[in-house]
C-alpha positions in Angstrom: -1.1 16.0 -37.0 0.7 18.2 -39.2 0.9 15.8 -42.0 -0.2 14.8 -45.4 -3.0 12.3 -45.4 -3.5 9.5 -48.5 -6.0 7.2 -48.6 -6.3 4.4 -50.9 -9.4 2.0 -51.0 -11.4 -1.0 -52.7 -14.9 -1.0 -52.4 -15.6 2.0 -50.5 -17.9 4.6 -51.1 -17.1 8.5 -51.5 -19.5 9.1 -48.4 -17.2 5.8 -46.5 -14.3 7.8 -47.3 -15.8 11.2 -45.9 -16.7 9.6 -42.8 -13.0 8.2 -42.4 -11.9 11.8 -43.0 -14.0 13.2 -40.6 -13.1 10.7 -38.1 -9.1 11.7 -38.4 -10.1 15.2 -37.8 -12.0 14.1 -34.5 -8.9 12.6 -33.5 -6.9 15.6 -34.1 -9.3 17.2 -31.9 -8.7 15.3 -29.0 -5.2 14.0 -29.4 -3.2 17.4 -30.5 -0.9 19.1 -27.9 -1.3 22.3 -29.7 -5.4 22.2 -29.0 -5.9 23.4 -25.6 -9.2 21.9 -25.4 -7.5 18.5 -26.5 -7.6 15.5 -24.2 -4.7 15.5 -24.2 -4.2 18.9 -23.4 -6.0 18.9 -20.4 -4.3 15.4 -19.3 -1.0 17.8 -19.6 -2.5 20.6 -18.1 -3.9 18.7 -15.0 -1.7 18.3 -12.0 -3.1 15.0 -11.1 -6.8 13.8 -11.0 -9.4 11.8 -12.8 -10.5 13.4 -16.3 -13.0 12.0 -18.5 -12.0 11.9 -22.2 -13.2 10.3 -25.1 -13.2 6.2 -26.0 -10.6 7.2 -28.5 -8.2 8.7 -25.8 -8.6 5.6 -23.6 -7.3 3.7 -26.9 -4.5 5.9 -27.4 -3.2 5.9 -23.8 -3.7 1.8 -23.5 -1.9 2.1 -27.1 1.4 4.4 -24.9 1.1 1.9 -22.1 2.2 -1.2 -23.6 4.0 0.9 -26.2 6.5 2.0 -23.7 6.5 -1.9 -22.3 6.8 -4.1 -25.1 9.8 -1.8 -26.0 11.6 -1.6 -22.7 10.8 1.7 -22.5 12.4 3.1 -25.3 9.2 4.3 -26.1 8.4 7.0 -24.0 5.6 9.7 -24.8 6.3 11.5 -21.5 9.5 13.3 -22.8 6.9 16.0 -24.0 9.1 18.6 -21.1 12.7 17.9 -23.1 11.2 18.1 -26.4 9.7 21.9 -25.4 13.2 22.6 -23.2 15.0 21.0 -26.8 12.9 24.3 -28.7 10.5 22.1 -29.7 7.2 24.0 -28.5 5.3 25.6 -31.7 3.6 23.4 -34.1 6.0 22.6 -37.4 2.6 23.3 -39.6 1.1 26.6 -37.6 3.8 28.3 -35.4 1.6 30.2 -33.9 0.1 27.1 -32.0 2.3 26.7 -28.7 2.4 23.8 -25.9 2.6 25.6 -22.7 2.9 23.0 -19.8 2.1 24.3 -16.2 5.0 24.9 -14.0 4.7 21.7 -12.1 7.5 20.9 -9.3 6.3 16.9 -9.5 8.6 14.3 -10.4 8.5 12.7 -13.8 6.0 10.2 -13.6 5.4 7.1 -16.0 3.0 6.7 -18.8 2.3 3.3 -16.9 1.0 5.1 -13.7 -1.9 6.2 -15.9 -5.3 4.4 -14.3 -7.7 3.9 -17.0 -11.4 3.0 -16.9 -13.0 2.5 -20.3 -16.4 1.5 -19.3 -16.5 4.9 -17.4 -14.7 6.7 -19.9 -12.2 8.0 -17.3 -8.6 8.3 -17.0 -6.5 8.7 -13.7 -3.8 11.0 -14.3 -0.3 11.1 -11.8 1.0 14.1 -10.8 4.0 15.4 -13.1 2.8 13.4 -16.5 3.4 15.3 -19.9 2.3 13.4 -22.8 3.0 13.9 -26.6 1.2 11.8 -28.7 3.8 11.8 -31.7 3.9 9.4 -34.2 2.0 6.7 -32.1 -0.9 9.1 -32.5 -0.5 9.4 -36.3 0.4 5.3 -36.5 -3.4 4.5 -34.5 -5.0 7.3 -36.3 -4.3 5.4 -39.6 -4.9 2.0 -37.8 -8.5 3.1 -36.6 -9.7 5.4 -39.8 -8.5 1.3 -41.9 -10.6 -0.6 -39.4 -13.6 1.9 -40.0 -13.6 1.4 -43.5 -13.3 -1.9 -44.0 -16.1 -2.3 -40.9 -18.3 -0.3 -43.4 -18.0 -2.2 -46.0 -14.9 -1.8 -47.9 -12.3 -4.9 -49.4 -9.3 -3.5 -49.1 -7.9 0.2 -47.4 -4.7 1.8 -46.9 -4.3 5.0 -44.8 -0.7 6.6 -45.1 -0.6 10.1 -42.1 3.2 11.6 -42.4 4.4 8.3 -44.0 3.1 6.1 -40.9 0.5 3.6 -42.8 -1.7 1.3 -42.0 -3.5 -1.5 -44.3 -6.0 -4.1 -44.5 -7.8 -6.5 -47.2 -7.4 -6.7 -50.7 -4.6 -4.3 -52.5 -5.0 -2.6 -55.7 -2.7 -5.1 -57.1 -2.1 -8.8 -56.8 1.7 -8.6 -55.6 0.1 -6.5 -52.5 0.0 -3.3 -50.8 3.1 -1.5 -52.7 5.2 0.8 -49.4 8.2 2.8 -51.1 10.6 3.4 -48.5 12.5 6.7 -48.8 16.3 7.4 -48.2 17.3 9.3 -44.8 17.1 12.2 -47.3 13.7 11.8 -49.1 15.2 14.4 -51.8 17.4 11.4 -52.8 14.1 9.4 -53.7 13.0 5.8 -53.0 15.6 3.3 -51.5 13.0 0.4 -51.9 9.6 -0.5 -52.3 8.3 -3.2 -50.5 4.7 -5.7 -51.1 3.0 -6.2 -47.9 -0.1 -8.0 -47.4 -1.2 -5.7 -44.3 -0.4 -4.6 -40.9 1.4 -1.1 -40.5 4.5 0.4 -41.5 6.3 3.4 -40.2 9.4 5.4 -40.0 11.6 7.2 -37.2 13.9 10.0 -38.8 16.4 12.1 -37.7 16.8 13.8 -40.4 13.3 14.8 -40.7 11.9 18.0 -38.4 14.7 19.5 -37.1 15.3 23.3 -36.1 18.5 24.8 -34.2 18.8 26.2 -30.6 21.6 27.9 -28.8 23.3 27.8 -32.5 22.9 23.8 -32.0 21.1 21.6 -34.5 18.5 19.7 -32.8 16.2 17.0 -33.9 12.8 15.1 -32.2 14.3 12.1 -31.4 14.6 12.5 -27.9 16.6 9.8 -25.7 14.5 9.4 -22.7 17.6 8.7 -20.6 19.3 11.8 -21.1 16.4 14.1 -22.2 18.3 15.3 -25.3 18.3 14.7 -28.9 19.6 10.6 -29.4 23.3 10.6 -30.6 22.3 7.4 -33.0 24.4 7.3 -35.6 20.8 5.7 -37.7 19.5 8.7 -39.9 16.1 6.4 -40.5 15.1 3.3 -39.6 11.6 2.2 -41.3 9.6 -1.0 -39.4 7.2 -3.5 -40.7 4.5 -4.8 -37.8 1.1 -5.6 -37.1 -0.2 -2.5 -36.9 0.9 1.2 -37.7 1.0 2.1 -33.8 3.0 -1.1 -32.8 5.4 -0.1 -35.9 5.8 3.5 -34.8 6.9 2.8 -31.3 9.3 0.3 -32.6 10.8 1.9 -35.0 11.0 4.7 -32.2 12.8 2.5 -29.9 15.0 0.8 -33.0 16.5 4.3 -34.1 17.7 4.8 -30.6 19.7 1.5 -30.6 22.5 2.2 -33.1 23.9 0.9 -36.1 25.4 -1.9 -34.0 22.1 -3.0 -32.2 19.4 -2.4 -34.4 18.9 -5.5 -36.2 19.5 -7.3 -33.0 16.3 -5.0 -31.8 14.0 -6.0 -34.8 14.8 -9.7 -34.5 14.4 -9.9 -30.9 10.7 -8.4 -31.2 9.7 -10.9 -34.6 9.8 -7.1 -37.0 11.1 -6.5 -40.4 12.7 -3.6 -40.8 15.3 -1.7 -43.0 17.7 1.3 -41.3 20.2 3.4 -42.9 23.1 4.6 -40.9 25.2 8.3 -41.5 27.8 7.0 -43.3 24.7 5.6 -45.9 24.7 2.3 -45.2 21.7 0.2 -45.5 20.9 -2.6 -42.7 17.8 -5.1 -43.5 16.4 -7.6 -41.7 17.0 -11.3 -43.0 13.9 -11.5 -44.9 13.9 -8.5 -46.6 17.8 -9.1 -48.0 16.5 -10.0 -51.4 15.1 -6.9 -51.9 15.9 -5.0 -54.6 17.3 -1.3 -53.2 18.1 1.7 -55.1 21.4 3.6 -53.7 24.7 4.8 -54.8 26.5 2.9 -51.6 26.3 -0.8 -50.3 23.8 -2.7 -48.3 24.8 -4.5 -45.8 
């Protein structure tokens, strides 16, 4: 996933914690796009048909599904195409891994066309899908690897892929599970920390893996409409939800709204959330306006 991985837990064992480790790495396995063998690899490779694929997948593609519709489709994992014809093809932690889709002369086709059968294990794939699974997959990564510890036993466990966390139980200290929230520019440190008592937490960036093309800038945030780069003037925009895969798409789908939408976004879907614009400004939700922020401009 091409991330750093912290994991913070009460109660659990070394061999608990092993397991949960080893579990992530199983995910990698069948949810990278730079593992040919991947699921998901061979959903992108297929030009339509019926694969089977682990329980996992069948989470992670139920997980895109009503990603992409509880956001309006915002949220869209099947940009995968524009983010390759955008430059970004190699992996950002191994260059040498490269998504190759198949020349396919299908139209587009919806993450919601997808048919899946869990019982059978099975997944009916559409002609002219390309799926990345992107932060959602990092976001129910962390959400699954939590759900296995505290199943085994442990009080209280935070798992934190790339900055996209998930958490559940007891926290290490009363106040709660202590989330510092970075500026757009993580080199200018922590804007805020924030005490939550669980559910996920994760933040869409532009700022954050970028490369230039054609002498252009470019950045991941693709705007499904368009099938380039967004051109939101939000550098980050960091959500509070109920889980760290609900969060990511969210948070996703907020960045792309603009300075002059987003809040409207996160209220309309029942989310906390805090975005900073270009210029530096900082936008919070109504219940997170007493907290306190650290920054050289002014909230708002």
């Amino acid at each position: 996933m091409a991330s750093e991985l912290h994991i913070i837990t009460l109660g659990a064992t070394p061999a608990m914690v092993a397991d949960a480790v080893a579990g992530l790495e199983h995910l990698e396995r069948c949810w990278s796009r730079f593992i040919p063998t991947s699921d998901i690899s061979r959903i992108n490779a297929t030009a339509g048909g019926v694969l089977a694929v682990d329980d996992s997948t069948i989470t992670l593609l139920a997980s895109m599904i009503e990603g992409h519709r509880v956001t309006e489709g915002r949220f869209d994992p099947t940009v995968l195409p524009s983010l390759i014809e955008q430059g970004y093809a190699a992996s950002i932690s191994d260059p040498s891994l490269v998504t190759v889709l198949p020349a396919d002369d299908s139209p587009t086709a919806s993450v919601a066309q997808l048919v899946l059968d869990p019982d059978g294990g099975t997944v009916a794939v559409p002609p002219g899908l390309a799926l990345d699974p992107g932060g959602i997959g990092k976001g129910l990564a962390a959400d699954l690897a939590v759900a296995m510890l505290r199943s085994r036993g442990a009080s209280g466990a935070l798992v934190s892929i790339g900055g996209d966390l998930a958490m559940s139980g007891s926290a290490v200290i009363d106040d709660g599970w202590l989330v510092k929230v970075e500026h757009a520019d993580p080199l200018d440190g922590v804007l805020c920390t924030l005490a939550l008592d669980g559910g996920g937490v994760a933040t869409s960036s532009t700022r954050s893996r970028r490369w230039v093309l054609d002498d252009s800038e470019r950045h991941h945030q693709i705007d499904p409409r368009t099938g380039r780069p967004s051109t939101t003037d939000l550098a980050a925009v960091t959500v509070i939800g109920r889980s760290g895969w609900l969060a990511e798409v969210h948070a996703t789908a907020a960045i792309a709204c603009g300075s002059t939408s987003v809040m409207r976004y996160l209220s309309d879907h029942g989310l906390s959330g805090v975005a900073i614009d270009d210029r530096g400004a900082v936008h919070l939700t109504p219940d997170l306006e007493g907290v306190t922020l650290n920054e050289q401009v002014g909230a708002r």
